[in-house]
DRENTISE-233837 format. One record per residue (C-alpha): residue in one letter; x, y, z; residue number from 0. Coordinates in Angstrom, 2 decimals. Example, Ala and Ser with C-alpha at 12.3 -4.5 7.8 and 13.67 -1.06 7.14 Angstrom:
residues 2
 res      xx      yy      zz   n
   A   12.30   -4.50    7.80   0
   S   13.67   -1.06    7.14   1
END
This chain:
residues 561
 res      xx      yy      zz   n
   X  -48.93  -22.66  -37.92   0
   X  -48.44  -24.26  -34.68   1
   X  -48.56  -22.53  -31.50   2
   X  -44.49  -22.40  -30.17   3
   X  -44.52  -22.91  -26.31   4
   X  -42.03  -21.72  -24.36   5
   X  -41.03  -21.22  -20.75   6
   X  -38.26  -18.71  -19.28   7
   X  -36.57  -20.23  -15.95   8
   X  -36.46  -17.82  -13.79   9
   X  -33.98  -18.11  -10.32  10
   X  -36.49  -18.03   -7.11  11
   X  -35.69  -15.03   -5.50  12
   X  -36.42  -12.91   -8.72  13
   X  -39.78  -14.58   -9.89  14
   X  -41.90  -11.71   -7.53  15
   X  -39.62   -9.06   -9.50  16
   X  -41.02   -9.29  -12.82  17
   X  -43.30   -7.78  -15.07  18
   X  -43.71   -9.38  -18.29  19
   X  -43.53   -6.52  -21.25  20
   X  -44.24   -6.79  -25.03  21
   X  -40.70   -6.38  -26.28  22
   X  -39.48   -8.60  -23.72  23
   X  -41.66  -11.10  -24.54  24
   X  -40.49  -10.94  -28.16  25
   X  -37.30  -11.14  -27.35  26
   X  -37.93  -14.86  -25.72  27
   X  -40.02  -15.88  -28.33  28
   X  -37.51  -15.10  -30.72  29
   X  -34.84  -16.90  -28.67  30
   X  -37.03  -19.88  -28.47  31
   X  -37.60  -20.24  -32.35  32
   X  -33.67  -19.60  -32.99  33
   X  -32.84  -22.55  -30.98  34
   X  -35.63  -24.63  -28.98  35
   X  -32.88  -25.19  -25.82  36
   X  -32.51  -21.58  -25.62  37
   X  -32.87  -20.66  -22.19  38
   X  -33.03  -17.21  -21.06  39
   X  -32.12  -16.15  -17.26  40
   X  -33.70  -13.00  -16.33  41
   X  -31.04  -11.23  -13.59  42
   X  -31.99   -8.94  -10.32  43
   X  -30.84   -5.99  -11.87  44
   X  -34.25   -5.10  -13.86  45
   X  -35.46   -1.67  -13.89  46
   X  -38.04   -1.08  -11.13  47
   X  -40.42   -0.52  -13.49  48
   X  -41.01   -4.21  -13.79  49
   X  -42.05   -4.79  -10.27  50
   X  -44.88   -7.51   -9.80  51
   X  -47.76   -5.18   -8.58  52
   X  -49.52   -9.03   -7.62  53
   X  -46.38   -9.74   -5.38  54
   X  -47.18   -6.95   -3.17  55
   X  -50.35   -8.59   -1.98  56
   X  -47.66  -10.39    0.29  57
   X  -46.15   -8.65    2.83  58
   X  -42.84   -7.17    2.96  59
   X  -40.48   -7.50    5.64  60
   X  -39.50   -4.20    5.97  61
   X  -40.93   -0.82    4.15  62
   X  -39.01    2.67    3.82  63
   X  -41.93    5.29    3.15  64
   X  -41.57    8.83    1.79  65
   X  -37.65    9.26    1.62  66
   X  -35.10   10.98   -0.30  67
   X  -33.43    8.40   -2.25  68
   X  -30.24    8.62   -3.67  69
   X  -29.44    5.17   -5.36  70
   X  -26.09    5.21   -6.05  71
   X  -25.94    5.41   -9.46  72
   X  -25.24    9.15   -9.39  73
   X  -28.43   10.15  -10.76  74
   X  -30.24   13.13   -8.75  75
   X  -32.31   12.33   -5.92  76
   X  -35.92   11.24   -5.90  77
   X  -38.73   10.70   -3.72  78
   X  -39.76    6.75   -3.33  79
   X  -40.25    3.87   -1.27  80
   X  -38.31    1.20   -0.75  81
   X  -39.17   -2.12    0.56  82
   X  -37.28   -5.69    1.42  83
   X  -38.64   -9.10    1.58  84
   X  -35.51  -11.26    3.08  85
   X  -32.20  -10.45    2.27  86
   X  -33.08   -8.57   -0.96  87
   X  -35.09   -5.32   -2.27  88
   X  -38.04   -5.97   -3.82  89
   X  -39.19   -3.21   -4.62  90
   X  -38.93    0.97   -5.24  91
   X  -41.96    2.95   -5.82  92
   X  -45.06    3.97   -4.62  93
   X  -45.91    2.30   -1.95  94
   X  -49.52    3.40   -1.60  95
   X  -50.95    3.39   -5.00  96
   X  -49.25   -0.77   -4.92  97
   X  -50.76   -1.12   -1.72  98
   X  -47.54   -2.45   -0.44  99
   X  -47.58   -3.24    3.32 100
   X  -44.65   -4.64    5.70 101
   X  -44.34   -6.41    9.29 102
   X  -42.16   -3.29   10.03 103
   X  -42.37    0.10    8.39 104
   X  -39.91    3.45    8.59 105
   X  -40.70    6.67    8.19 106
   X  -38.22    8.60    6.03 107
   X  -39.89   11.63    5.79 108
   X  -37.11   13.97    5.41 109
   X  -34.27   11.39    5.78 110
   X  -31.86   10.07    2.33 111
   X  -31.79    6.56    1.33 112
   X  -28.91    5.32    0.59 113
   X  -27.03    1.80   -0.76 114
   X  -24.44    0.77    1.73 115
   X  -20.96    2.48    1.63 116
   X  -18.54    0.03    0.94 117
   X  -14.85    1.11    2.44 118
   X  -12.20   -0.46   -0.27 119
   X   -9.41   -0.54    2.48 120
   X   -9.59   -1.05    6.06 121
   X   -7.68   -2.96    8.73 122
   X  -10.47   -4.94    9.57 123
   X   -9.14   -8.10    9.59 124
   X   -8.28   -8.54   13.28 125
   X  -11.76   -6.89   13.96 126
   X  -13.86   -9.11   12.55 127
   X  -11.51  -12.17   13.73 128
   X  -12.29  -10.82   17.38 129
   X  -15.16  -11.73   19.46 130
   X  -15.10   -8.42   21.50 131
   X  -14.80   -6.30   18.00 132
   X  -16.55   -8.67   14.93 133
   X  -20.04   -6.10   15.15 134
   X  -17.42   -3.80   13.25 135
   X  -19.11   -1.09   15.26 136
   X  -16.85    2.07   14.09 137
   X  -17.95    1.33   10.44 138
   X  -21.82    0.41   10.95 139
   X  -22.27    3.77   12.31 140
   X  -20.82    5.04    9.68 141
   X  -23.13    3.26    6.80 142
   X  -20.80    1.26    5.98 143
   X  -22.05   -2.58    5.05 144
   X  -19.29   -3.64    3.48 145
   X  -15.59   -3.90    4.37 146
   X  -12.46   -5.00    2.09 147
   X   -9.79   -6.09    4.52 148
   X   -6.15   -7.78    3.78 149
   X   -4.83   -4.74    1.96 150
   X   -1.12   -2.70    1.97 151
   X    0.20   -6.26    1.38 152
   X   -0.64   -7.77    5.10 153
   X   -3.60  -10.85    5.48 154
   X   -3.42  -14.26    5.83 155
   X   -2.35  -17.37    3.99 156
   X   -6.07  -19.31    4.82 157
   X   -8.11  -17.32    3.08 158
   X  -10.86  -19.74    3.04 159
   X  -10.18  -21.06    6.60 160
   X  -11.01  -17.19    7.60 161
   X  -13.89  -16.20    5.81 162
   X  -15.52  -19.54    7.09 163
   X  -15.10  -18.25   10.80 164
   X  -16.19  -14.99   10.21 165
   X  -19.63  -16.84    8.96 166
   X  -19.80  -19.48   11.84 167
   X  -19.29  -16.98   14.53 168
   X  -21.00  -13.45   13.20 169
   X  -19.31  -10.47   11.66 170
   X  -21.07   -6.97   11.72 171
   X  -20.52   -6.04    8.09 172
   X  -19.78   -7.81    5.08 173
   X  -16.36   -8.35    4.32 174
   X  -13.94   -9.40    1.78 175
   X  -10.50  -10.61    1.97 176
   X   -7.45   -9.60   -0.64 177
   X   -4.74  -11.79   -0.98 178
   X   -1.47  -10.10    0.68 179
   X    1.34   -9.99   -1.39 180
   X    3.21   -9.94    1.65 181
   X    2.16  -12.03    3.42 182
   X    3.11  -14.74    0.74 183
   X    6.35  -13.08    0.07 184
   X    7.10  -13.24    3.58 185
   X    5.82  -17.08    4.13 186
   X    8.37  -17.49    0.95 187
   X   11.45  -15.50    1.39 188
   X   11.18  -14.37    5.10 189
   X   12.17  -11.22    5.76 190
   X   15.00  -10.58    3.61 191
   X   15.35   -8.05    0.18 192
   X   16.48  -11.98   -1.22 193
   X   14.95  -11.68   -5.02 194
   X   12.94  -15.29   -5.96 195
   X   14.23  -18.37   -8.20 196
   X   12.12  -20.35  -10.66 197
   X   10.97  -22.17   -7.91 198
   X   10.25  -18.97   -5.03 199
   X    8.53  -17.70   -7.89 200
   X    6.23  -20.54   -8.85 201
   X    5.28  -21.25   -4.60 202
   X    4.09  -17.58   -4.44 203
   X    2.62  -17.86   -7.63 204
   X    0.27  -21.03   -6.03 205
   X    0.04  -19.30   -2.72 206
   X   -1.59  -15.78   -5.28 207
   X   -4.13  -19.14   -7.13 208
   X   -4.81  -20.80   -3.79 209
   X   -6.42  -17.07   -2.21 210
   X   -7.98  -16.21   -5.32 211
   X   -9.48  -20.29   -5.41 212
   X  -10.90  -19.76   -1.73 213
   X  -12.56  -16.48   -2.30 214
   X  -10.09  -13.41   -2.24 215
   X  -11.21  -10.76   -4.49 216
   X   -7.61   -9.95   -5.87 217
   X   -4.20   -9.44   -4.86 218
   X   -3.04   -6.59   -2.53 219
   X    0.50   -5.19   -2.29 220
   X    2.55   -2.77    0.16 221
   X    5.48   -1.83   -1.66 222
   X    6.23    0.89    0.81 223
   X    6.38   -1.40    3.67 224
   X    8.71   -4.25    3.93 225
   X    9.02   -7.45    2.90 226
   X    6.96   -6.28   -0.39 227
   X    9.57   -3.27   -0.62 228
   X   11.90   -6.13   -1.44 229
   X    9.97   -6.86   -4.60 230
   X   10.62   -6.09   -7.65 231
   X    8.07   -4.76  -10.33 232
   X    8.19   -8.08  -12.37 233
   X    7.63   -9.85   -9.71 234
   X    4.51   -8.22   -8.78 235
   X    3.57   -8.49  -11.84 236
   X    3.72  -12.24  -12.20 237
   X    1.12  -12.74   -9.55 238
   X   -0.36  -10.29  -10.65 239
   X   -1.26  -12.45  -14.18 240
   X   -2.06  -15.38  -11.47 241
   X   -5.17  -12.90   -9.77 242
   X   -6.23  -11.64  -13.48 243
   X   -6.62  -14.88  -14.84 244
   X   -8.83  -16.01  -11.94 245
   X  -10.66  -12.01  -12.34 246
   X   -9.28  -10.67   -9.58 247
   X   -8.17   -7.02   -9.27 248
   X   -5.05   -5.40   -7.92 249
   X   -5.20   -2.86   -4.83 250
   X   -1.52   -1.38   -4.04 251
   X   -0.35    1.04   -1.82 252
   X    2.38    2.17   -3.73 253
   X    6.35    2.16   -3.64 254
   X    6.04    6.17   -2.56 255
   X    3.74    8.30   -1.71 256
   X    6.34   11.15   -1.61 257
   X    9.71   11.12   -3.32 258
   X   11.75    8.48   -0.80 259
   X   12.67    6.21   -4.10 260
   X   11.05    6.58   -7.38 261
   X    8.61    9.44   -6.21 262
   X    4.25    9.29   -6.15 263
   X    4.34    9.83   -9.70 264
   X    6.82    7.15  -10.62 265
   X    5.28    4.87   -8.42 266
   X    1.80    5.75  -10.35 267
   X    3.73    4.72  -13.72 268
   X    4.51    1.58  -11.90 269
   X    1.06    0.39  -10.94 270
   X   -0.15    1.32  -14.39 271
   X    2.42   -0.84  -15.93 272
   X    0.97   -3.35  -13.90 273
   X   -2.06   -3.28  -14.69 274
   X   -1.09   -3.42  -18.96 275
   X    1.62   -6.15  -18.10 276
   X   -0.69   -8.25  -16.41 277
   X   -3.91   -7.52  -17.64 278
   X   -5.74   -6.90  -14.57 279
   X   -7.78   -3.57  -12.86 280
   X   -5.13   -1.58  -10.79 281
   X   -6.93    0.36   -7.87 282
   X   -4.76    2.83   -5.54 283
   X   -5.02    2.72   -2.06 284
   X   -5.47    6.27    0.04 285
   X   -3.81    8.11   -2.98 286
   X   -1.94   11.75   -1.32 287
   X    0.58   13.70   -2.44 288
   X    2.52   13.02    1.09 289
   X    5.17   15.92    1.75 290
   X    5.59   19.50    0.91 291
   X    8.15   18.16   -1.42 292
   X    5.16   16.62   -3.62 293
   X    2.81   19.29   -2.96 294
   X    0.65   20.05   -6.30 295
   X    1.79   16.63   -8.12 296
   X   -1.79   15.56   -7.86 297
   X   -2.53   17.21  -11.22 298
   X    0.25   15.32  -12.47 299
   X   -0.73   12.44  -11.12 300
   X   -4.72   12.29  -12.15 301
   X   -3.57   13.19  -15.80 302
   X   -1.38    9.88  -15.45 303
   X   -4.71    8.00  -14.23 304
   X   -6.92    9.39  -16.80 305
   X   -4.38    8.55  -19.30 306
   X   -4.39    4.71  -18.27 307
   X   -8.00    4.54  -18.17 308
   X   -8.27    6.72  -21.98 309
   X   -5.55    3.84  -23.00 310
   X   -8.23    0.95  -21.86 311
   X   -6.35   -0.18  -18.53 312
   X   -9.21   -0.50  -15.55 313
   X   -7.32    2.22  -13.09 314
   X   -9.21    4.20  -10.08 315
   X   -8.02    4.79   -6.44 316
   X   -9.82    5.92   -2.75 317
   X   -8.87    8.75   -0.61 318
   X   -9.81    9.46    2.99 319
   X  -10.67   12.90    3.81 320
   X   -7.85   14.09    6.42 321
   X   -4.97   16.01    5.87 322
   X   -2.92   13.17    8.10 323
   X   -1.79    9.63    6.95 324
   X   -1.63    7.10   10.00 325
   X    1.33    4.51    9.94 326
   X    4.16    3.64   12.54 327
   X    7.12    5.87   13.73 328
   X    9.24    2.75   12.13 329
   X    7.65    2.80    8.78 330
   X    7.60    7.02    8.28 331
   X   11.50    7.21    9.22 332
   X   13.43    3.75    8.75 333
   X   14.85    3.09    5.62 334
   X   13.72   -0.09    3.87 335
   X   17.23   -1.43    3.79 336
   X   17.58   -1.43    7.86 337
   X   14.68   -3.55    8.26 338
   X   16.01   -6.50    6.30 339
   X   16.34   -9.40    8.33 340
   X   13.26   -8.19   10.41 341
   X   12.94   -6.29   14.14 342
   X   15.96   -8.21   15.72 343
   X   18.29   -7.16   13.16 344
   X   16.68   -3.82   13.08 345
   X   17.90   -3.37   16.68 346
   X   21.47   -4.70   16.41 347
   X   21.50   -1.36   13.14 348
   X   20.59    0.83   15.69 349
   X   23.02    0.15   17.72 350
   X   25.97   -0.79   15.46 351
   X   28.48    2.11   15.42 352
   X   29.30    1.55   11.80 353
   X   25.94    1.77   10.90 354
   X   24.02    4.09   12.49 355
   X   25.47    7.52   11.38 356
   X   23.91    6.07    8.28 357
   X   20.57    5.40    9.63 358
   X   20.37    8.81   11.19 359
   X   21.22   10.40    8.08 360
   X   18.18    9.29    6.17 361
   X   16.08    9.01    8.70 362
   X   16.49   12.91    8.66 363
   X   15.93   13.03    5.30 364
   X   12.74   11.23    5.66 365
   X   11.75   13.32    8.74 366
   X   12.01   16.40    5.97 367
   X    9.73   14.56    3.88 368
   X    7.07   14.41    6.42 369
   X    7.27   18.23    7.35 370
   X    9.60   18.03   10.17 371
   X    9.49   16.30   13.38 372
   X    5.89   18.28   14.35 373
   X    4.30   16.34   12.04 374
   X    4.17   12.99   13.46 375
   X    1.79   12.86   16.38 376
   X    1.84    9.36   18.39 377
   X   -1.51    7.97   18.20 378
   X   -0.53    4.50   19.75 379
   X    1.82    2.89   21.95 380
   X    2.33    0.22   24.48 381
   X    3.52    3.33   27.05 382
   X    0.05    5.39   26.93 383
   X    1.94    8.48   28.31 384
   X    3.17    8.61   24.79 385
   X    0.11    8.76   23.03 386
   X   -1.38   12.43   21.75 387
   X    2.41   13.96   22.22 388
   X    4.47   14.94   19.13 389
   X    7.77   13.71   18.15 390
   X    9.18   17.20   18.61 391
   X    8.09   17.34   22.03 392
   X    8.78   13.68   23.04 393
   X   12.52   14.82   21.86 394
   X   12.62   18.03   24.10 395
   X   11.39   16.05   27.32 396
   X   14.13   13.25   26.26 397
   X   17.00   16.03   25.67 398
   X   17.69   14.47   22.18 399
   X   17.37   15.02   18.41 400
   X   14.39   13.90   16.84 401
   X   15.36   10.95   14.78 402
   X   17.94    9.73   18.46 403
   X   14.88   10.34   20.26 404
   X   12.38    8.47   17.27 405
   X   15.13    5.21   17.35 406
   X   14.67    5.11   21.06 407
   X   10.84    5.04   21.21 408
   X   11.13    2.23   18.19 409
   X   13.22    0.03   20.64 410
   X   10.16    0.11   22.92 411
   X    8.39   -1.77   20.22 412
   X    6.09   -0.23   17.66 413
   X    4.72    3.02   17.60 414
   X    1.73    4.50   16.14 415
   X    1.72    7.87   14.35 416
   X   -0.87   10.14   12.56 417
   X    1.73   12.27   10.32 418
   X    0.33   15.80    9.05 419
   X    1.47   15.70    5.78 420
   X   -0.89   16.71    3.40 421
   X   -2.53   19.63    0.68 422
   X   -6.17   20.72    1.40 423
   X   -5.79   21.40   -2.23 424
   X   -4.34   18.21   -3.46 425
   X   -7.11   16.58   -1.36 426
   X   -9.50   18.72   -3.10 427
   X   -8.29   17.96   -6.51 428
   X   -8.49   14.41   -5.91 429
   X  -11.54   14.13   -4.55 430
   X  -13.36   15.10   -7.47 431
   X  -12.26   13.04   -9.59 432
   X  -14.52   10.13  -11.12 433
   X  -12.46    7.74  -10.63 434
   X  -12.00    8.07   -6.62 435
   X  -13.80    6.08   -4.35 436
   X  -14.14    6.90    0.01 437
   X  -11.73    4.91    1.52 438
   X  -10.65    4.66    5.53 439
   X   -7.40    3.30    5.93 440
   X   -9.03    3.18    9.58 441
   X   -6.30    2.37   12.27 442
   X   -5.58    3.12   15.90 443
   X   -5.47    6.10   17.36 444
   X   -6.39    8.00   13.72 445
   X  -10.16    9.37   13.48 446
   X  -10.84    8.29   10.29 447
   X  -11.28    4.84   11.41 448
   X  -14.85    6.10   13.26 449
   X  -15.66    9.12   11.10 450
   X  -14.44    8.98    7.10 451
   X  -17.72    8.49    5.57 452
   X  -19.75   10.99    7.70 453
   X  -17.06   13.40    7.10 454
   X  -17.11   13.48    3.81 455
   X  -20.75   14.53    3.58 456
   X  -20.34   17.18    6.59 457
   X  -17.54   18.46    5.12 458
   X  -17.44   18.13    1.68 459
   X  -21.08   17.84    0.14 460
   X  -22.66   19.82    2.55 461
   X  -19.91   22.77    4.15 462
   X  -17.68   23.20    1.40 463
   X  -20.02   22.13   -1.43 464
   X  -16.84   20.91   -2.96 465
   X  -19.05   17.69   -4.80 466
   X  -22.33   16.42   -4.67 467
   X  -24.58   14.17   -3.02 468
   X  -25.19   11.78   -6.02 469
   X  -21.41   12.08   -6.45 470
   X  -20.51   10.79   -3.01 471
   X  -22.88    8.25   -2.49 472
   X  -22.13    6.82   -5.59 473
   X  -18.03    7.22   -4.81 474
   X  -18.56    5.59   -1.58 475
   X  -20.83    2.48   -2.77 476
   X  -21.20    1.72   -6.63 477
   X  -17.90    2.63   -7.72 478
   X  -16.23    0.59   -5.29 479
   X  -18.71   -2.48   -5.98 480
   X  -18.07   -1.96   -9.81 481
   X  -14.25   -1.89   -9.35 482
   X  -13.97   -4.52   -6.97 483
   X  -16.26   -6.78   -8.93 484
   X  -18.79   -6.93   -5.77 485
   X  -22.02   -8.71   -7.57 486
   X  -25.52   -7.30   -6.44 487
   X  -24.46   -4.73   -3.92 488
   X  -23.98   -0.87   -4.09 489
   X  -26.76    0.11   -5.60 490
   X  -30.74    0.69   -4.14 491
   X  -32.06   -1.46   -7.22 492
   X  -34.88   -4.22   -7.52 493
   X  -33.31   -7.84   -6.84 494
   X  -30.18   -5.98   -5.24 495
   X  -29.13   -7.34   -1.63 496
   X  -30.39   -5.46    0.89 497
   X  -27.85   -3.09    2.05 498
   X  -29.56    0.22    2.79 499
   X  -28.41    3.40    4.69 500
   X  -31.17    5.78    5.58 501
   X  -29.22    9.21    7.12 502
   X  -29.95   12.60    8.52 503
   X  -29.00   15.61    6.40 504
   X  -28.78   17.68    9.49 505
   X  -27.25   15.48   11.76 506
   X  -24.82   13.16   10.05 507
   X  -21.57   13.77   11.10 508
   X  -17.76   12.45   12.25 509
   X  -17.46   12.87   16.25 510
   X  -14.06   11.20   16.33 511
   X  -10.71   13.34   16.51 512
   X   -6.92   13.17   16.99 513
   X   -7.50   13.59   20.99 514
   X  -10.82   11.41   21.00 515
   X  -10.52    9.25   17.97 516
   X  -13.01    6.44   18.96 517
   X  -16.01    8.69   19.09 518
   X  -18.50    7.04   16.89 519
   X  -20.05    9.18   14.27 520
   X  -23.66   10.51   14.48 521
   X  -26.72   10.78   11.93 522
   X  -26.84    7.56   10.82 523
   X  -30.82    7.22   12.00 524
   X  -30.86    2.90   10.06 525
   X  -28.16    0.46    8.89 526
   X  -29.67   -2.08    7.50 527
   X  -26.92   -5.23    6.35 528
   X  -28.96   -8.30    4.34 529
   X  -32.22   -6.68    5.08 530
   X  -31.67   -6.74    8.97 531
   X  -31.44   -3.49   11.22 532
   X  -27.82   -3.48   12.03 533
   X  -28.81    0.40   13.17 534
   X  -32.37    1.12   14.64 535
   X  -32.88    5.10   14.99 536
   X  -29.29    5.50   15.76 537
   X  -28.68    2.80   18.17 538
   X  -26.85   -0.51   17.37 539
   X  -29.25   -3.20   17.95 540
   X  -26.85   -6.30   18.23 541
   X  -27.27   -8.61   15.63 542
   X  -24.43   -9.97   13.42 543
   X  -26.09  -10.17    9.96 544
   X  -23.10   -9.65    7.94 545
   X  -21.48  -12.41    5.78 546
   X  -18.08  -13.32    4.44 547
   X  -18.52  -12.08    0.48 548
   X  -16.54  -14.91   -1.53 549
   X  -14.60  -14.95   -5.11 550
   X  -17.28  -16.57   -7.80 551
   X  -13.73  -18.05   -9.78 552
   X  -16.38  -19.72  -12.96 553
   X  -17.78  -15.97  -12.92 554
   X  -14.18  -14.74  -14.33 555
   X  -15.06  -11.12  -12.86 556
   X  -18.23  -11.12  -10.74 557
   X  -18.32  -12.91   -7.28 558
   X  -20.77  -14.66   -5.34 559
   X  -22.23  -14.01   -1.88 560
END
């Protein structure tokens, strides 16, 4: 019998990874006799196992001795090593008995290892396009490496244009951009409730291909907030087929949160029947049960989720771990249908006789909805005597009603508010659910922005004991990489990109609060973003190592980096 040569092509980058193993090797032989073009592609995601001991014999660029590593994959934590060798890990182990060594080398003694959180909504987008705030500061110090940005509906129109800035210039963190279903509605329609034509329909439609074609990860929507209030379901739906069929996902913050229109649990019902219409993962943005007049409907609502999910449609959602939602004065008391037209015809409502009994009237209603005018703290405005006073207050001082005294502050121009509207126990119930991933929301003048990922470990792995360890890491990196189709990232694992947390037990902790809500958190001891120390024992250390993550389209569901 002749002797059957064969040869396995192996990418670069992995070719130090690999250690051959019988059955492996059986398998390619047996490819090569079924078909002699049969070429097999070995990817990074081997089992550390298979490490190269002979690649060690070349020095690593950075080593992580002796620490407590939790990898992600919700497995219980270990002792190992981890090292790096460019922008990748290369290996997990024993450092020692491989006689691994590396130009620099952490001690980790008593310290977990962790992948990279990656936040699934933030309003990073003007961050990260400004040269005073693209280190993304608030979120390195938090562990986060990874961003998603261009949610509730709001980004921009040049996708590709942006991502290739945020590369030429620096970012802090990797980021990704959504495609707004906004912001297309709005470049479309304008501002109006106007419903599309054929022809509307078909622009948005290539406006939905053109994002997903220049690396958007999917399609956001804000159906709360206007112009995507406007929308109807089959609408959203229809772009919705455009992001599937180019394997994007859909991230939503829904119609209502409370019971304004068709209530948080119709609103659920509505972004599952997205996600079966079109065919596409549905992912809910900072789910809550906002308003003692939903209070408890999270039970209802995760039975709806794990319903979806039992019936085959991809369905999960993020929470942040306050008990206050952040949004504008505007947005928590204007009705949808007084915005139409935009701000100027906004203002002529407010002051049209006819119409403003109206406008009172369910602004009231609204003001109910949020637990009365206490509630609603202002967090930012362009009048900084505003800022930390409460509406109820603001409306004593000003001798007026609430809602009077909330349309006059709204004239000023727009408002900030953190609005105390929330269940510990809904947030409880929520939070341990599989399917929920750590999400900021971060915005100005709310804490979560500078201390949601540290607070859920102080507060909820290690006070409360409410979940795990294992269970947040892996909520707060691998989950979100999974459902966001994020390639390579979220895990510690061989071949992986080298996104690595290492964190205090003791220490780590949120700083930031409603009075002082740019304190940056504390604890995390290394960031490290592409295998360079965004975070060296605690202290930024200034470079910009992050990278624009872009849409792999031929991949129909992974992406490319």
């Amino acid at each position: 019998m002749p002797v059957i040569k064969f040869r396995v092509p192996i990418p670069i980058r992995c070719r130090f990874l690999l250690r051959p193993a019988v059955g492996l090797f059986a398998l390619l032989a047996l490819a090569s006799l079924i078909h002699p073009l049969t070429q097999v592609v070995l990817t990074s995601s081997i089992d550390s196992s298979q490490v190269n001991r002979v690649s060690l014999a070349e020095q690593l660029d950075l080593l992580i001795l002796h620490g407590r590593l939790v990898d992600g994959s919700g497995k219980k934590p270990r002792t190992a090593d981890v090292g790096m060798r460019g922008d990748r890990i290369v290996f997990i182990g024993d450092a020692r008995k491989e006689n691994a060594t590396a130009a620099r080398t952490i001690d980790a003694t008593g310290l977990v290892v962790a992948p990279g959180f990656i936040d699934p909504h933030t309003h990073t987008l003007g961050d990260l396009s400004d040269p005073d705030r693209k280190s993304n500061q608030a979120y390195l110090m938090q562990g986060v490496t990874t961003v998603i940005t261009g949610n509730d509906g709001g980004s921009v129109l040049n996708i590709g244009e942006t991502l290739r800035k945020w590369d030429e210039r620096g970012i802090g963190t990797n980021a990704i951009l959504l495609a707004g279903h906004g912001t297309i509605r709005g470049r479309v329609l304008g501002p109006t409730d106007a419903q599309p034509n054929a022809a509307e329909l078909e622009e948005m439609k290539q406006l939905v291909a053109r994002g997903m074609d220049e690396g958007a990860f999917g399609l956001s929507t804000g159906l709360y907030y206007a112009p995507g209030s406007y929308a109807k379901t089959e609408e959203v739906i229809e772009l919705s087929k455009v992001a599937a069929a180019k394997g994007g996902v859909y991230d939503t913050h829904m119609r209502d949160e409370s019971s304004y229109s068709i209530g948080l649990l119709g609103s659920i019902k509505e972004t599952i029947r997205i996600g079966r219409e079109a065919k596409i993962p549905v992912h809910i943005s900072h789910i809550k049960a906002l308003g003692p007049e939903v209070w408890g409907q999270s039970r209802q609502a995760i039975d709806l989720i794990k319903k979806a999910r039992a019936e085959g449609i991809d369905a999960s959602a993020c929470q942040y771990p306050y008990d206050a939602s952040g949004t504008s004065l505007q947005a928590s008391l204007v009705p949808r249908w007084a915005e139409v037209g935009g701000r100027s015809e906004l203002l002529k409502r407010i002051d049209d006789a006819q119409v403003r009994p109206r406008l009172l009237a369910e602004m009231e209603d609204n003001l109910k909805r949020r637990g009365g005018a206490d509630s609603l703290l202002i967090t930012d405005a362009r009048d900084r005597k505003l800022v930390g006073q409460r509406l109820n207050e603001l409306a004593k001082e000003m001798n007026q009603p609430p809602v009077t005294a909330a349309l006059e502050l709204i004239k000023q121009g727009n408002i900030g508010v953190a609005s105390f509207n929330m269940n510990e126990k809904d947030i409880d119930r929520f939070m341990k659910q599989k399917f929920m991933m750590t999400c900021s929301d971060g915005s100005t003048g709310h804490p979560r922005k500078y201390g949601t990922f540290p607070r859920k470990l102080r507060e909820y792995v290690y006070k409360e004991k409410l979940i795990s360890l294992p269970f947040a890491v892996r909520n707060s990196s691998a989950l979100t990489a999974e459902t966001f189709r994020i390639p390579e990232r979220g895990l510690i694992r061989v071949g992986y990109f080298a996104d690595v947390i290492i964190f205090d037990e003791k220490t780590v902790a949120d700083r930031a609060t409603y009075e002082q809500p740019e304190l940056s958190s504390v604890g995390m001891k290394y960031v490290i973003v592409n295998g360079k120390l965004a975070v060296d024992n605690g202290n930024y250390t200034g470079v910009l190592t992050g990278r624009a993550l872009r849409k792999s389209i031929s991949a129909q569901g992974s992406g490319s980096n």
